[in-house]
ChimeraX commands (.cxc) that place a marker at each C-alpha (Angstrom):
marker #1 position 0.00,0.00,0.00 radius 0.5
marker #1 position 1.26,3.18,-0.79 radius 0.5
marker #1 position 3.66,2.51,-3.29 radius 0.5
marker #1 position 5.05,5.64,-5.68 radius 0.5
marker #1 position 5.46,4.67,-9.80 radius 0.5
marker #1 position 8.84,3.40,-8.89 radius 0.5
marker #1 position 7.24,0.48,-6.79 radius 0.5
marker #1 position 8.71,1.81,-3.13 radius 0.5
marker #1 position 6.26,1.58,-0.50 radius 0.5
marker #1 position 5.36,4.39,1.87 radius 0.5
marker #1 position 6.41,6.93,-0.46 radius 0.5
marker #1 position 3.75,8.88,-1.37 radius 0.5
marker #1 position 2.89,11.61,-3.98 radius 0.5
marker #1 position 2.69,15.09,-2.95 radius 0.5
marker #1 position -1.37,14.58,-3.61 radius 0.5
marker #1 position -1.78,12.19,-0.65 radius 0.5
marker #1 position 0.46,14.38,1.66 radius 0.5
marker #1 position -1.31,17.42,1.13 radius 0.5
marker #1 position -4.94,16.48,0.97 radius 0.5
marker #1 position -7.28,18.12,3.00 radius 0.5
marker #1 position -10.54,16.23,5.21 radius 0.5
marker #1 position -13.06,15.38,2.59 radius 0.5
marker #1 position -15.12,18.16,2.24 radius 0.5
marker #1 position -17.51,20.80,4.89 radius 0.5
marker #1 position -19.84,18.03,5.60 radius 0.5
marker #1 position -17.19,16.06,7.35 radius 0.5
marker #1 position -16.56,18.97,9.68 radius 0.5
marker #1 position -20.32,19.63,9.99 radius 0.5
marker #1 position -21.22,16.07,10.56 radius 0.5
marker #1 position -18.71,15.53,13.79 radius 0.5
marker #1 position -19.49,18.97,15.05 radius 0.5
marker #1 position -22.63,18.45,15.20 radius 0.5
marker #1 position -22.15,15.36,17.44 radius 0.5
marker #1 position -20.24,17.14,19.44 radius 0.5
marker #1 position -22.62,20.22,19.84 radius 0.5
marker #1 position -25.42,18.25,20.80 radius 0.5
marker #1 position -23.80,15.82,23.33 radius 0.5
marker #1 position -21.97,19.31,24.91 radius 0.5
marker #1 position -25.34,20.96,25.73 radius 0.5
marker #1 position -27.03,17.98,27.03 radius 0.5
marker #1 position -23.95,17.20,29.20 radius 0.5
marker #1 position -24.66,20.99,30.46 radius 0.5
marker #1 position -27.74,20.42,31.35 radius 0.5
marker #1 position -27.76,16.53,32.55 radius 0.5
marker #1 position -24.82,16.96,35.28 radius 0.5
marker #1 position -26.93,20.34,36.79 radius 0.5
marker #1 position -29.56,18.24,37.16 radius 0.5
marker #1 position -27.97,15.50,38.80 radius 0.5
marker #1 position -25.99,17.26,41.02 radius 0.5
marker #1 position -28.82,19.81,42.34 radius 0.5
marker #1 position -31.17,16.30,42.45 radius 0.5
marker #1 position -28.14,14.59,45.08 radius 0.5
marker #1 position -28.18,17.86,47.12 radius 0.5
marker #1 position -32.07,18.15,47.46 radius 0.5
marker #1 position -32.06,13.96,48.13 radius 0.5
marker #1 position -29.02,13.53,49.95 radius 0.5
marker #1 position -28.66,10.10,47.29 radius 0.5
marker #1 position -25.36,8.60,47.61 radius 0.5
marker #1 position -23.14,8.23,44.95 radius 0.5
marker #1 position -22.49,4.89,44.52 radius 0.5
marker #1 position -26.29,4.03,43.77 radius 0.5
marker #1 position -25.45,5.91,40.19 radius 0.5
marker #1 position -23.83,2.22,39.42 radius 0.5
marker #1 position -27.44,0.77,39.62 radius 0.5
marker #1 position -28.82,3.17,37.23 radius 0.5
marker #1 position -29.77,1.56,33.74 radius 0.5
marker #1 position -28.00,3.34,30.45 radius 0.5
marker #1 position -29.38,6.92,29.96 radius 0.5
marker #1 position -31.00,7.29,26.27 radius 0.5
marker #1 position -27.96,9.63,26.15 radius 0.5
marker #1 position -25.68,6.31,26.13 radius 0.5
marker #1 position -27.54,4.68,23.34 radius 0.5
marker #1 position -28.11,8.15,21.28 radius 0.5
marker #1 position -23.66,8.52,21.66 radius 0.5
marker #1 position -23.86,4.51,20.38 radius 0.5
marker #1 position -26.05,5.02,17.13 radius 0.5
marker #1 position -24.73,8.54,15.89 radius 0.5
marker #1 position -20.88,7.11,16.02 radius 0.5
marker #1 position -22.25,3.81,13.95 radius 0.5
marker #1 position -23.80,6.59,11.80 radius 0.5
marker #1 position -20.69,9.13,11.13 radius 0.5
marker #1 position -18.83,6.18,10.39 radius 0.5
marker #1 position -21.55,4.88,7.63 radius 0.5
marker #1 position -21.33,8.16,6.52 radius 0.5
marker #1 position -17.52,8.76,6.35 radius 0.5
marker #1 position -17.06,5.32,4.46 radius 0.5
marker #1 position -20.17,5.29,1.84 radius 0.5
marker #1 position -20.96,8.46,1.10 radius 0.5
marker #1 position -20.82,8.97,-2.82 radius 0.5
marker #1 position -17.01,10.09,-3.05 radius 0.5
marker #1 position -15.97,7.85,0.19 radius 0.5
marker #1 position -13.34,4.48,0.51 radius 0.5
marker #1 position -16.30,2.27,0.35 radius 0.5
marker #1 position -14.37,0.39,3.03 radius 0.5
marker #1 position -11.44,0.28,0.02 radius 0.5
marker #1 position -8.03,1.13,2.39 radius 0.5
marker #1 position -6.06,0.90,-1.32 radius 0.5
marker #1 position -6.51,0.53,-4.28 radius 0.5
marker #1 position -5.40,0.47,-8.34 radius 0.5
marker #1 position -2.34,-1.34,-9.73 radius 0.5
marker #1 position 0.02,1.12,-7.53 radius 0.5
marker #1 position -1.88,0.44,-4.37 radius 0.5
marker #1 position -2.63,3.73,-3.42 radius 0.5
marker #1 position -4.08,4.62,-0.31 radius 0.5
marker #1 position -8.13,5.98,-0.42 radius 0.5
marker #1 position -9.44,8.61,1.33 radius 0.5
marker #1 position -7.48,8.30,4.34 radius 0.5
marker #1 position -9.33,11.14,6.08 radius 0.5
marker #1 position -12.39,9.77,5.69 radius 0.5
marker #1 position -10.72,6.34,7.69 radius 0.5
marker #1 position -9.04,8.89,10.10 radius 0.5
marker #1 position -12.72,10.04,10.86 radius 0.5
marker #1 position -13.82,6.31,10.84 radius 0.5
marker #1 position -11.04,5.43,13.52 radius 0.5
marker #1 position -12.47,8.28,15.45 radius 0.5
marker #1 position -15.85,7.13,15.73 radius 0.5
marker #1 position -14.70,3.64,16.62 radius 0.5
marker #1 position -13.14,4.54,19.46 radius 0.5
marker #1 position -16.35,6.73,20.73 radius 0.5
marker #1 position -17.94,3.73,19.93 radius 0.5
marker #1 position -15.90,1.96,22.67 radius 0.5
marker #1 position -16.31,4.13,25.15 radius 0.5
marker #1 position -20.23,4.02,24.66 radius 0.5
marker #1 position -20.30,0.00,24.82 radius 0.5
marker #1 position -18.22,0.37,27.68 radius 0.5
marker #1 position -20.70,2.63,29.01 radius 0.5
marker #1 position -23.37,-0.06,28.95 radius 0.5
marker #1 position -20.93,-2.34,30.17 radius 0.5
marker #1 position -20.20,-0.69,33.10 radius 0.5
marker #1 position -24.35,-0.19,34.20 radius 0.5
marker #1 position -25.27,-3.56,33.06 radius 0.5
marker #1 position -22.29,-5.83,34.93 radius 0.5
marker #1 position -21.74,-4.98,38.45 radius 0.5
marker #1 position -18.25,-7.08,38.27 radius 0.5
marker #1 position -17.04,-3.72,35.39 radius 0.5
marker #1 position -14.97,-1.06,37.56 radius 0.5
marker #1 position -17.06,2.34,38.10 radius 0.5
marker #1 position -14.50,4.57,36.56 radius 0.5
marker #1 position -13.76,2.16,32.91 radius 0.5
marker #1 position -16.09,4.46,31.27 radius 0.5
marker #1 position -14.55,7.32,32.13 radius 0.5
marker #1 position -10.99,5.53,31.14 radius 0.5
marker #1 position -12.31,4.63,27.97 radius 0.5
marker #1 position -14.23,8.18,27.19 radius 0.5
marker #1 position -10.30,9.95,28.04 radius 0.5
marker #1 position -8.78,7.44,25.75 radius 0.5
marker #1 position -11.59,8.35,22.89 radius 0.5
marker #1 position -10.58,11.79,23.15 radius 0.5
marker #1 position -6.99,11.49,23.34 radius 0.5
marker #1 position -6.95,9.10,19.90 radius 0.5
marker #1 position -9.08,11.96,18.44 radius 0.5
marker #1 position -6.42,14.75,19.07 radius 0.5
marker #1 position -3.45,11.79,18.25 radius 0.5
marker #1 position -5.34,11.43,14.58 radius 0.5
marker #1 position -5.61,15.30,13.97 radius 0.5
marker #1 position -2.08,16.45,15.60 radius 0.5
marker #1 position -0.77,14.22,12.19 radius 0.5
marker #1 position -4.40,15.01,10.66 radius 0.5
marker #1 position -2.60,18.53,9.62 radius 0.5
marker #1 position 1.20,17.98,8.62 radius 0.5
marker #1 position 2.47,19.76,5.57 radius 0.5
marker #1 position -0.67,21.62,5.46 radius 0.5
marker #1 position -0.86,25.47,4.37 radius 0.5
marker #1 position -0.20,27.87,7.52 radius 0.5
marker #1 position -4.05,28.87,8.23 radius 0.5
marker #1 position -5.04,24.97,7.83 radius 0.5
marker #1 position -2.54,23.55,10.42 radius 0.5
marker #1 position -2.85,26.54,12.84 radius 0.5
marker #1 position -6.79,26.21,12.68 radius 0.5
marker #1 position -6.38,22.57,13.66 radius 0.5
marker #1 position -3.86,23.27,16.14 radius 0.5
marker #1 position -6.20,24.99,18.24 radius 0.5
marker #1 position -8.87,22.68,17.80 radius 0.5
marker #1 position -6.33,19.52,19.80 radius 0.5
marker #1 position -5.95,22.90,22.52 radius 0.5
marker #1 position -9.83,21.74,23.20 radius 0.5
marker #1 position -9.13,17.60,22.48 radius 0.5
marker #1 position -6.16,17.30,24.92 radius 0.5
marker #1 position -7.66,19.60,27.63 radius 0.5
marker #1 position -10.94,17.15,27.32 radius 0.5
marker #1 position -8.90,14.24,27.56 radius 0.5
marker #1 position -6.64,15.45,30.81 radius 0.5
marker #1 position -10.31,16.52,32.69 radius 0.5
marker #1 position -11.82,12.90,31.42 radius 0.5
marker #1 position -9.02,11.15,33.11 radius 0.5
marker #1 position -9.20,13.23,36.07 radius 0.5
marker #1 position -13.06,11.92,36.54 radius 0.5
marker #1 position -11.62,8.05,36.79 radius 0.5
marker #1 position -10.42,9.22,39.85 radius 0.5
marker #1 position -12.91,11.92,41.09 radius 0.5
marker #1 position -16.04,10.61,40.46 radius 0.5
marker #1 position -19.09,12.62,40.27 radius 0.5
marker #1 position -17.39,15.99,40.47 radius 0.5
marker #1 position -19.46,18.65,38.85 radius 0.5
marker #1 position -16.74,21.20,38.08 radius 0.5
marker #1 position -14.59,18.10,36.02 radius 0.5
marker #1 position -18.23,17.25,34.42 radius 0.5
marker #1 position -19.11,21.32,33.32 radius 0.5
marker #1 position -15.75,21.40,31.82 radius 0.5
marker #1 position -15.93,18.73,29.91 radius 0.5
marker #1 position -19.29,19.72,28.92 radius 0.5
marker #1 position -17.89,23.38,27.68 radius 0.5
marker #1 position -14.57,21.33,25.92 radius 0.5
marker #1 position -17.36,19.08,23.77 radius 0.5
marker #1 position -19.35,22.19,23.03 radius 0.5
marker #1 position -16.13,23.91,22.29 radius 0.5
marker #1 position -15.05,21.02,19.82 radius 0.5
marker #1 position -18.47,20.94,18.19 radius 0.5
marker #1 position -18.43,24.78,17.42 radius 0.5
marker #1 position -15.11,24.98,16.51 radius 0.5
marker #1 position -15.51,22.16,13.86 radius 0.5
marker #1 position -18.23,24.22,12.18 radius 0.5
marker #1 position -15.96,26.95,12.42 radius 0.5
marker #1 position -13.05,24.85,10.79 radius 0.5
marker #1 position -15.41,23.91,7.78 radius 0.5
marker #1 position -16.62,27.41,7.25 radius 0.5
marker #1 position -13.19,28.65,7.15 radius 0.5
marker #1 position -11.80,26.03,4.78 radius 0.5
marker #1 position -14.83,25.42,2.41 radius 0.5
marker #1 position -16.75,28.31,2.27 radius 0.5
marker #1 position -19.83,26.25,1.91 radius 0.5
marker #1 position -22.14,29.14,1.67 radius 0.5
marker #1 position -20.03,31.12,-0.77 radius 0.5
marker #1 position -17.98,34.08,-0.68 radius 0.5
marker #1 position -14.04,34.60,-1.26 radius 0.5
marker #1 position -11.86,32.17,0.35 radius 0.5
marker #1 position -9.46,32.67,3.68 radius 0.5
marker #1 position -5.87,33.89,2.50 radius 0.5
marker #1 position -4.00,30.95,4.10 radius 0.5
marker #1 position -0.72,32.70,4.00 radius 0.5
marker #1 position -2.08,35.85,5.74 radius 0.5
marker #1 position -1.04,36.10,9.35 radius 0.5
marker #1 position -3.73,38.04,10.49 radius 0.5
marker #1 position -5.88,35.76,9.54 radius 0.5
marker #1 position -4.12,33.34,12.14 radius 0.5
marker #1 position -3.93,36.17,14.42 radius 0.5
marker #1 position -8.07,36.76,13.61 radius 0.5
marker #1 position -9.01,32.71,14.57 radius 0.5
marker #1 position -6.39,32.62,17.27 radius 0.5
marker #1 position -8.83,35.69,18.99 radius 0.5
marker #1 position -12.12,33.74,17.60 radius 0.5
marker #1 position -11.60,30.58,18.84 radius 0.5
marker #1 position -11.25,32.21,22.50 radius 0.5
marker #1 position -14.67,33.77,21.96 radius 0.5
marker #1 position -16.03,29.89,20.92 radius 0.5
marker #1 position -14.71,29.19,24.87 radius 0.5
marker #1 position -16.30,32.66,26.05 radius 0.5
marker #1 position -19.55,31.31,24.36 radius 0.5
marker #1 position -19.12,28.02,25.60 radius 0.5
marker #1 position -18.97,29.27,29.45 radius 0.5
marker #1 position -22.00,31.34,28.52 radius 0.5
marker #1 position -23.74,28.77,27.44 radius 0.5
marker #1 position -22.38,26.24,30.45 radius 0.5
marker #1 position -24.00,29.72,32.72 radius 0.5
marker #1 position -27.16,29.93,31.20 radius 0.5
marker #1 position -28.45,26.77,31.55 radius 0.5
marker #1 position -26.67,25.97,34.94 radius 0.5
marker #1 position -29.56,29.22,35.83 radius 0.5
marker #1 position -32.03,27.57,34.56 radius 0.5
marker #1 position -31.79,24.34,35.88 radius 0.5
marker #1 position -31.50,26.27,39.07 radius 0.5
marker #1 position -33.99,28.21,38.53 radius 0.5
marker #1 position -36.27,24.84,37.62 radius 0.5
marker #1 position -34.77,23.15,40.90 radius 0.5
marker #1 position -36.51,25.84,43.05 radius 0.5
marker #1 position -40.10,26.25,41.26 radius 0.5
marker #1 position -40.06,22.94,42.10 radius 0.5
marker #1 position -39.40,22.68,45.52 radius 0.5
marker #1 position -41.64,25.87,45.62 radius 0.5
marker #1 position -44.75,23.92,44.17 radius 0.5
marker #1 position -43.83,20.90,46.52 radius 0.5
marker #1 position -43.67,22.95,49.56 radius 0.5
marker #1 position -46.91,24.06,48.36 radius 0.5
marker #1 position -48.36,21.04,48.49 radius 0.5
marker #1 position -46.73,19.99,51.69 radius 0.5
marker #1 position -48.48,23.53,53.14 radius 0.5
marker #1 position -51.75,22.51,51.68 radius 0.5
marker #1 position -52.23,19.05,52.78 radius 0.5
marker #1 position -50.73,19.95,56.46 radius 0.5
marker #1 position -53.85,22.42,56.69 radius 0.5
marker #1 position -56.08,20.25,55.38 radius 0.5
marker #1 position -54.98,17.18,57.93 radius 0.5
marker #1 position -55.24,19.42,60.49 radius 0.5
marker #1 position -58.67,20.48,59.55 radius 0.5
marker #1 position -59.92,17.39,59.79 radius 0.5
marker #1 position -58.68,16.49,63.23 radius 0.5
marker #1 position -59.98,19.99,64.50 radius 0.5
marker #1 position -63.87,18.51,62.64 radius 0.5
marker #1 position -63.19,15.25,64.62 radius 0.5
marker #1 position -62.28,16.93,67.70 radius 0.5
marker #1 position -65.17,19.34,67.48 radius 0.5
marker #1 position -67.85,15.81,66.77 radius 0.5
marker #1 position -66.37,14.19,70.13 radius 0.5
marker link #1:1,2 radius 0.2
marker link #1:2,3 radius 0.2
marker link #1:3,4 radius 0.2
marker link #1:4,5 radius 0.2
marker link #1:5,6 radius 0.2
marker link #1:6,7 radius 0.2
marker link #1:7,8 radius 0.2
marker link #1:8,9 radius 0.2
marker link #1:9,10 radius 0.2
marker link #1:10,11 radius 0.2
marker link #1:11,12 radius 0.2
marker link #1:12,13 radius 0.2
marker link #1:13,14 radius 0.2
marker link #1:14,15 radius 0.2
marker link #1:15,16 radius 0.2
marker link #1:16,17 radius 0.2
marker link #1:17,18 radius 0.2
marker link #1:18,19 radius 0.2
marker link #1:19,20 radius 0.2
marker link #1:20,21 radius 0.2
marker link #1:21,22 radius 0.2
marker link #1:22,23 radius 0.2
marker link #1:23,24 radius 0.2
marker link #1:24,25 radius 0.2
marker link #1:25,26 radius 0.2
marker link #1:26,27 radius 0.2
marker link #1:27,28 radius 0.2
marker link #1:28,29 radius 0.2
marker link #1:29,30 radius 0.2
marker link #1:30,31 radius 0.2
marker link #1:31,32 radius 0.2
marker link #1:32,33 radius 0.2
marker link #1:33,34 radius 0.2
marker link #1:34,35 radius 0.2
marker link #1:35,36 radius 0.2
marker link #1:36,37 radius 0.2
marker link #1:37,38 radius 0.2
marker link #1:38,39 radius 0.2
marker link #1:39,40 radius 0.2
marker link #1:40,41 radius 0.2
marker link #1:41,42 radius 0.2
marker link #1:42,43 radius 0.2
marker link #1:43,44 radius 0.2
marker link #1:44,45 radius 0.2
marker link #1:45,46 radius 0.2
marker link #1:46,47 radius 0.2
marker link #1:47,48 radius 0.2
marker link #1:48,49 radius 0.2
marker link #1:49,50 radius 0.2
marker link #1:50,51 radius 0.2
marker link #1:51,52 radius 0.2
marker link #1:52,53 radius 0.2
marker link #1:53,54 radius 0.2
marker link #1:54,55 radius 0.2
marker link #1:55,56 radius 0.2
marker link #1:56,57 radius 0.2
marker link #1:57,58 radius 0.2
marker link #1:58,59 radius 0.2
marker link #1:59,60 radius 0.2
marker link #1:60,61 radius 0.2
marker link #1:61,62 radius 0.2
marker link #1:62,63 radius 0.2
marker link #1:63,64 radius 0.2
marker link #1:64,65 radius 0.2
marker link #1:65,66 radius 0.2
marker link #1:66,67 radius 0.2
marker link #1:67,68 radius 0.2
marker link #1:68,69 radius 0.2
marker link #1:69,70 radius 0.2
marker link #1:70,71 radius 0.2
marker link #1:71,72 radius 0.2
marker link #1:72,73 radius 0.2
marker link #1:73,74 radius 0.2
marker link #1:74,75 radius 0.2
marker link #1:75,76 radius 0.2
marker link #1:76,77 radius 0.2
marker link #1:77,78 radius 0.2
marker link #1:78,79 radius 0.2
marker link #1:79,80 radius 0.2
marker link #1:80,81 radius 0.2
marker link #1:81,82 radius 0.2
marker link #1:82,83 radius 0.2
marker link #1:83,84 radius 0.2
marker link #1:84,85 radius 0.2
marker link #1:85,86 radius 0.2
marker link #1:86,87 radius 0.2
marker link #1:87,88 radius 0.2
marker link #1:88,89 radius 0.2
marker link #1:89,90 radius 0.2
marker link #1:90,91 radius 0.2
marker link #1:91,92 radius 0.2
marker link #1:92,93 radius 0.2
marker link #1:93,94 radius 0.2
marker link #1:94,95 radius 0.2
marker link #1:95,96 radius 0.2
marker link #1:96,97 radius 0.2
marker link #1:97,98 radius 0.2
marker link #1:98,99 radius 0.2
marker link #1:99,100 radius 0.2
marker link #1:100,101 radius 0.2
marker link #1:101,102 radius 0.2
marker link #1:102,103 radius 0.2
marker link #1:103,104 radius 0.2
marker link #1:104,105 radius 0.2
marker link #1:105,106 radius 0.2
marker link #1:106,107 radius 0.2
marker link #1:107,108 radius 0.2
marker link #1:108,109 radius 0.2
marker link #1:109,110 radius 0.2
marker link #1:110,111 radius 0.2
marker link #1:111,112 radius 0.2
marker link #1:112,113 radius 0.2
marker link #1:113,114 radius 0.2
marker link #1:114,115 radius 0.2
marker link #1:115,116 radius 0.2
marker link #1:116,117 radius 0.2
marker link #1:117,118 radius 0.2
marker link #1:118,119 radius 0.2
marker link #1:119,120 radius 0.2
marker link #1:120,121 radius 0.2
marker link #1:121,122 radius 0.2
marker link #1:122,123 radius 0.2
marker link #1:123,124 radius 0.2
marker link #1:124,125 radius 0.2
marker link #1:125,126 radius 0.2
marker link #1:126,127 radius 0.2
marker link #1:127,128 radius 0.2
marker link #1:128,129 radius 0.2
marker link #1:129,130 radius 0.2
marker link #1:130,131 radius 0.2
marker link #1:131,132 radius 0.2
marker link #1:132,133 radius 0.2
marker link #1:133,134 radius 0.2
marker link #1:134,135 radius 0.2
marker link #1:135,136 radius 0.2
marker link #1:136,137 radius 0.2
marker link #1:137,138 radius 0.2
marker link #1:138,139 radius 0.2
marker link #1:139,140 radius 0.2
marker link #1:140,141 radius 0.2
marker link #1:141,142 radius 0.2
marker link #1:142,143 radius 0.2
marker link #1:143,144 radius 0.2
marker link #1:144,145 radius 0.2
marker link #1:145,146 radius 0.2
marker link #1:146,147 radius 0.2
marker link #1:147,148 radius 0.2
marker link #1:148,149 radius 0.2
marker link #1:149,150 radius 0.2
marker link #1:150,151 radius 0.2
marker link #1:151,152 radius 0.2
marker link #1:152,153 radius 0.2
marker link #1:153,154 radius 0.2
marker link #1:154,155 radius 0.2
marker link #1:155,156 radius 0.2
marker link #1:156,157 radius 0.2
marker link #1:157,158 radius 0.2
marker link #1:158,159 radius 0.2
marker link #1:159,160 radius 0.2
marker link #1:160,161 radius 0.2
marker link #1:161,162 radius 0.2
marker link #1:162,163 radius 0.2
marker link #1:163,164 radius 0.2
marker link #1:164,165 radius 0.2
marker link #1:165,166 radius 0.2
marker link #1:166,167 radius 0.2
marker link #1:167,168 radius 0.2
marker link #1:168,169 radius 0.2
marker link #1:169,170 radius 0.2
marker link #1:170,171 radius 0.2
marker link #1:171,172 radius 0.2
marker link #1:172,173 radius 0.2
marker link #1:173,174 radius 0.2
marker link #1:174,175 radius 0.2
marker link #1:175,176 radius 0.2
marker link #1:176,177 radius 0.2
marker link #1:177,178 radius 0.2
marker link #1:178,179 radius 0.2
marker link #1:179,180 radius 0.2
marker link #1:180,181 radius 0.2
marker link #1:181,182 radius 0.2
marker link #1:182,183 radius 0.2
marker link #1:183,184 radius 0.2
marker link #1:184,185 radius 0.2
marker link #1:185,186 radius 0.2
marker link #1:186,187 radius 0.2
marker link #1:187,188 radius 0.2
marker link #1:188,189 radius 0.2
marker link #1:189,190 radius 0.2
marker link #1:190,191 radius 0.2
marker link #1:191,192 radius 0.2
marker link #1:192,193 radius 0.2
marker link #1:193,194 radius 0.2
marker link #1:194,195 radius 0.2
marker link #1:195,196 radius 0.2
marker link #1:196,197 radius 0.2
marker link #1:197,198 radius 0.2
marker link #1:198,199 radius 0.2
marker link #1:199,200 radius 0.2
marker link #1:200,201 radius 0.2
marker link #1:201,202 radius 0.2
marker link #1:202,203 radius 0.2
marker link #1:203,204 radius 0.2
marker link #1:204,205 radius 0.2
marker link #1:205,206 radius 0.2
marker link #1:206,207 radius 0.2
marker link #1:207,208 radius 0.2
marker link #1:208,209 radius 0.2
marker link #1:209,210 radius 0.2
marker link #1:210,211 radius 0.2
marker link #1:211,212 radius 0.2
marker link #1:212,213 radius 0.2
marker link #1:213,214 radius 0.2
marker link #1:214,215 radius 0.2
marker link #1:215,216 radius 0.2
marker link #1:216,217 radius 0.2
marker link #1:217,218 radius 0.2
marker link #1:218,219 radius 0.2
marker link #1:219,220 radius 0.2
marker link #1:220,221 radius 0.2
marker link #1:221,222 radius 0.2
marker link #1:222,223 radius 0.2
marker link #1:223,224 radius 0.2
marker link #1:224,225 radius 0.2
marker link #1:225,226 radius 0.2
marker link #1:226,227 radius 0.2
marker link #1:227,228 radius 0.2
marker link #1:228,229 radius 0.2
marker link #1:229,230 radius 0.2
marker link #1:230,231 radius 0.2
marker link #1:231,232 radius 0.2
marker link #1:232,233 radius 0.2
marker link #1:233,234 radius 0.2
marker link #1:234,235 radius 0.2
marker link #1:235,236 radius 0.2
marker link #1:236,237 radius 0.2
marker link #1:237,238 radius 0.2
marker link #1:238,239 radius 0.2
marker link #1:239,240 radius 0.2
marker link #1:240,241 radius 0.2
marker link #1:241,242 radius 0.2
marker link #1:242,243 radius 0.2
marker link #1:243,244 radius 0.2
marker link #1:244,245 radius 0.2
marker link #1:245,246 radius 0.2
marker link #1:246,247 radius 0.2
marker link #1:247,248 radius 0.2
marker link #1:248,249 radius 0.2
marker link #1:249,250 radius 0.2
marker link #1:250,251 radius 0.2
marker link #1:251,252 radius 0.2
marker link #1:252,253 radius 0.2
marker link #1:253,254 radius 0.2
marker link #1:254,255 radius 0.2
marker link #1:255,256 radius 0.2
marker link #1:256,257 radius 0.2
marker link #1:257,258 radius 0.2
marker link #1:258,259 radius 0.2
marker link #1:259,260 radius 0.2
marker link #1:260,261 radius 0.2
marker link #1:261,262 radius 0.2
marker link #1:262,263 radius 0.2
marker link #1:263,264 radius 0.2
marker link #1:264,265 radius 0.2
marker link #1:265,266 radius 0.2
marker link #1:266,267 radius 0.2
marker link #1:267,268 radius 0.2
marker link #1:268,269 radius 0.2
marker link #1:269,270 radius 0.2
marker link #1:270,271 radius 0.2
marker link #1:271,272 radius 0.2
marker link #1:272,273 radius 0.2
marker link #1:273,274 radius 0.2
marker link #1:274,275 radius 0.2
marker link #1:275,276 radius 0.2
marker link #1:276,277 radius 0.2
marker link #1:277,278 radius 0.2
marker link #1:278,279 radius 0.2
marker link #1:279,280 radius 0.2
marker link #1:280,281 radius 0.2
marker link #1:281,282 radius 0.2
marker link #1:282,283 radius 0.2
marker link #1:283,284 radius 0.2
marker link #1:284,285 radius 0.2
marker link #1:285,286 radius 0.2
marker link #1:286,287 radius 0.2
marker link #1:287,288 radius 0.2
marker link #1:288,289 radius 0.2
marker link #1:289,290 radius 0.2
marker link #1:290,291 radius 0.2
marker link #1:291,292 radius 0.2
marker link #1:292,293 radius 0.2
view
């Protein structure tokens, strides 16, 4: 595989070492993944961890808790971007080479498959761990860290001898992978802790919009002229940008942190309520039954 005209393998033309990820969709398609398992990470842990204040639940009784939909969701979308990264119309079909000279195909698109595999893992694992009491508490948070950490391994090399803007946009995308992966890890060992939880939560949001961002910049999918990739302000530009993706993602992380607050005390309000309501009435029916005797 990988063989140049002169029948050496492993050296490649300059077309396979400068090709870029397949096209906007496969920055869309990822991003969105990540977008939509960020925000429901930001609102799930809230709730949880306002729920074991108000109950006083112990933590260990999360291991008895079936798989959230969540769990299964994370399962079928990974089976779905890799589908979609192998058959779409101008994808390997599953083909690693191909051709007399045994050229590689479309090794971005398997980069992106070997990324949803792994995510894949670490959902199975996920079941694993809630279904078998005999799985250690903290394997899916292992396997979740590892996930993230081959994602940031495949794009660190995802990038090399790419124009200036491309690798530098990339770059700053593994700032987000490798600072998900560290916090993942930590949870292994500190179970349950919301601040570890909301960060991760703001990293996957962070990773979701800064994919879109990566696509827009690249493809242009909507028109218009296309990024100078040899400009440094540019760099200087998404360098400032992607720090206002984080500003948007702790805004975001604030918001609905408020309003799961804010839905944690209506309803404590409206049970106290009803506490109130049936107190009075229980005691007007002993003062009735005194008043009979």
């Amino acid at each position: 595989p990988g063989a140049n005209p002169d029948g050496v393998l492993g050296a490649k033309t300059p077309k396979f070492a400068l090709g870029r990820m397949a096209n906007f969709k496969g920055h869309a398609l990822p991003g969105s993944f990540f977008l939509l398992f960020g925000l429901w990470w930001s609102v799930k842990y809230p709730l949880r961890h306002l729920s074991q204040r108000a109950t006083s639940e112990p933590l260990s009784s999360i291991k008895q808790q079936p798989p959230s939909l969540c769990v299964t969701q994370s399962i079928a979308c990974v089976h779905a971007g890799m589908l979609a990264e192998q058959f779409v119309p101008d994808g390997p079909h599953l083909y690693l080479y191909s051709g007399e000279k045994r050229d590689w195909v479309k090794l971005m698109n398997w980069q992106h498959t070997t990324m949803y595999l792994f995510y894949g893992l670490s959902g199975m694992v996920d079941v694993l761990t809630y279904v078998f009491q005999a799985v250690p508490l903290g394997l899916d948070r292992l396997m979740l860290s590892l996930a993230v950490f081959v994602e940031g391994f495949l794009f660190y090399y995802h990038v090399l001898h790419r124009p200036m803007l491309d690798q530098h946009i990339h770059s700053l995308l593994l700032i987000a992978i490798f600072s998900g992966a560290f916090s993942t890890l930590l949870e292994v060992f500190l179970r349950d802790n919301i601040v570890l939880e909301l960060f991760r939560a703001g990293i996957t949001i962070i990773q979701g919009t800064w994919f879109w961002q990566i696509g827009v910049v690249l493809f242009q999918p909507w028109g218009g002229p296309m990024w100078d990739e040899k400009d440094h302000d540019n760099v200087m530009f998404l360098t400032m940008c992607f720090f206002w993706h984080w500003a948007g993602a702790v805004l975001l992380l604030t918001i609905n942190y408020a309003l799961v607050c804010w839905y944690g005390w209506g309803v404590r309000c409206r049970e106290r309520m009803m506490l109130s309501a049936l107190s009075s009435k229980d005691s007007q029916v002993l003062n009735t039954l005194e008043v009979q005797r």
